[in-house]
N, C-alpha and C positions, 0 to 999 in steps of 0.2 A: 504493500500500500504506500510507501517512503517514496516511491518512486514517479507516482500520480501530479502530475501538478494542477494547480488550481483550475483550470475547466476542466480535466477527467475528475475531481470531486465533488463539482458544479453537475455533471453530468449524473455522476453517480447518488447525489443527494435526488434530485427532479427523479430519476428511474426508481430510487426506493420508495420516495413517496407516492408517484405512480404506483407501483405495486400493492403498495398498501392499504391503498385507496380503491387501485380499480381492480388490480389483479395484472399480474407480469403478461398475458397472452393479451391485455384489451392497450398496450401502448405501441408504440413505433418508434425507431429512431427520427421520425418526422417530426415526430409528438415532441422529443427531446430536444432537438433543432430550433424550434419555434419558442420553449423554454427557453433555455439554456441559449441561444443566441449565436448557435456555432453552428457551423456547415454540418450536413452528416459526414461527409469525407472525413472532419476532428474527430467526429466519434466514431468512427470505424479505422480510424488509427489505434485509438485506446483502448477500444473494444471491438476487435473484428468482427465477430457476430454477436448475437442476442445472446447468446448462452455465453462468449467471454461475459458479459454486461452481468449477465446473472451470478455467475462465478464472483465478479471481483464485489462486487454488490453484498454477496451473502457473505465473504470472507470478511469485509469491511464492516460488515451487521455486528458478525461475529466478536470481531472484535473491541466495539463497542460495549453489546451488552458484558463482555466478560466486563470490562470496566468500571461498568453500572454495580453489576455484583458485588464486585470488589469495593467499592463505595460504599452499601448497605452493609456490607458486614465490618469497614471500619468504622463505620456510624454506628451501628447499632451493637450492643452486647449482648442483646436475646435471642435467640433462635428464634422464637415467637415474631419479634418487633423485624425478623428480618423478611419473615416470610408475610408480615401485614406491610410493609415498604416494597417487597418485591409485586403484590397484588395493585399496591398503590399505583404503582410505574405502570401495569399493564392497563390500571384505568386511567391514565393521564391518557393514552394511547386511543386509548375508545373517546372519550370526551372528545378528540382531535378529529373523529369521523376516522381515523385506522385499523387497521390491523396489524397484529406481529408479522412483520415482512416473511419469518422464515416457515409459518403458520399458513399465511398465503401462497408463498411457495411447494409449501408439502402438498398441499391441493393442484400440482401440475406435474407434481415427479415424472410420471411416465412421460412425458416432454424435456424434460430438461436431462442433461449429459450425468452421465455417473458422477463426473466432478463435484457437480452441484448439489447433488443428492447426498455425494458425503459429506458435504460441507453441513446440510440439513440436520443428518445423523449429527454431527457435531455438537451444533447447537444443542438439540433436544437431549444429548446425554450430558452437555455442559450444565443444561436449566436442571435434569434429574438429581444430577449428582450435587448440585449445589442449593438444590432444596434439601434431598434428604440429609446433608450436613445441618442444614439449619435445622431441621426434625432431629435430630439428635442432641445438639446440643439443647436446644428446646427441653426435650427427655432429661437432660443431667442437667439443666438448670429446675424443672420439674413444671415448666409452663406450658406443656404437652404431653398428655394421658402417656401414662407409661404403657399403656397397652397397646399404642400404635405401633406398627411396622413399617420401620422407617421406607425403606424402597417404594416398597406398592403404595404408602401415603404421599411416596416423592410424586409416582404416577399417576394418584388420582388427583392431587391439588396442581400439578401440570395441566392434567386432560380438564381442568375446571379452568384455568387461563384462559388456554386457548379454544377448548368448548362455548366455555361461558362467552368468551367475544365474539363470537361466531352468532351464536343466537343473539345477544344484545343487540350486533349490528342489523343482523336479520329485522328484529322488534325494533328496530330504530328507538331504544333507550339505555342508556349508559348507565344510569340507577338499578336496570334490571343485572347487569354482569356485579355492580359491587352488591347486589344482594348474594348473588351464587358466590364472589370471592368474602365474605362477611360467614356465611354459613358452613363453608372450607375448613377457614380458618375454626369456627366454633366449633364445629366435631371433632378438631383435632387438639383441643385446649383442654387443660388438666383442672 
């Protein structure tokens, strides 16, 4: 990503928000052109096809939310308080009329190159694995029923994320998803 200068991150901001919004198969590099202000020919320097776009797109996502992560857990000391801030972030998301980019992406896998898909896989076991830390520690600080199982609880308060956003947007209301990440969080609290 060091290597992008500022119109390929110009580009790549317009193409994730497009995604997010409409979904990766409803834009064009035309679409990006008439944003972004630059020939296609610019962007098909930086991005030969849709699928580079996607590629650098989902690794730069990636990168990011690790960030984000890593922010909530030097903020927060609770396991609990990390997984009601990581809920938070995903309704800032929905209030904005979006999607989790790589959420909207898993809805096209069979389109999109192996590359992309394991970049996808990434994400989804980056958000697993760093919930069920925070379900743990949650458990040894004791703000989280000791009877939960941390993995499969990592799994179902993931699939309530990006479930929940899914249907929210569907219903066009964002009060409806913090009610499913509200009731998450309460089944999983001690």
């Amino acid at each position: 990503m060091q290597d992008l200068n500022e119109t390929a991150h110009k580009v790549l901001d317009v193409a994730e928000r497009y995604t997010q919004t409409r979904g990766f198969n409803a834009f064009s590099y035309k679409d990006l052109q008439r944003e972004v202000g630059v020939k296609t020919s610019s962007i098909h320097y930086y991005f030969p096809t849709k699928q580079d776009l996607a590629f650098s797109m989902t690794e730069r996502y990636i990168e990011h939310f690790r960030c984000r992560l890593d922010d909530i857990a030097q903020q927060r000391s609770q396991g609990i308080a990390r997984l009601e801030a990581l809920g938070q972030l995903y309704v800032s998301v929905v209030k904005e009329g979006k999607f989790c980019m790589c959420g909207m992406l898993a809805s096209d896998m069979l389109a999109l190159p192996d590359e992309v898909n394991d970049k996808l896989v990434e994400f989804f076991q980056l958000m697993e694995n760093w919930v069920t830390v925070s379900i743990e520690l949650g458990k040894e600080q004791g703000h989280i029923k000791d009877t939960i199982n941390c993995r499969p609880a990592a799994a179902h308060f993931l699939a309530a994320l990006e479930g929940g956003m899914l249907i929210a947007r569907s219903k066009k209301r964002p009060e409806y998803f913090e009610d499913i990440i509200s009731e998450a969080l309460m089944q999983m609290k001690g």
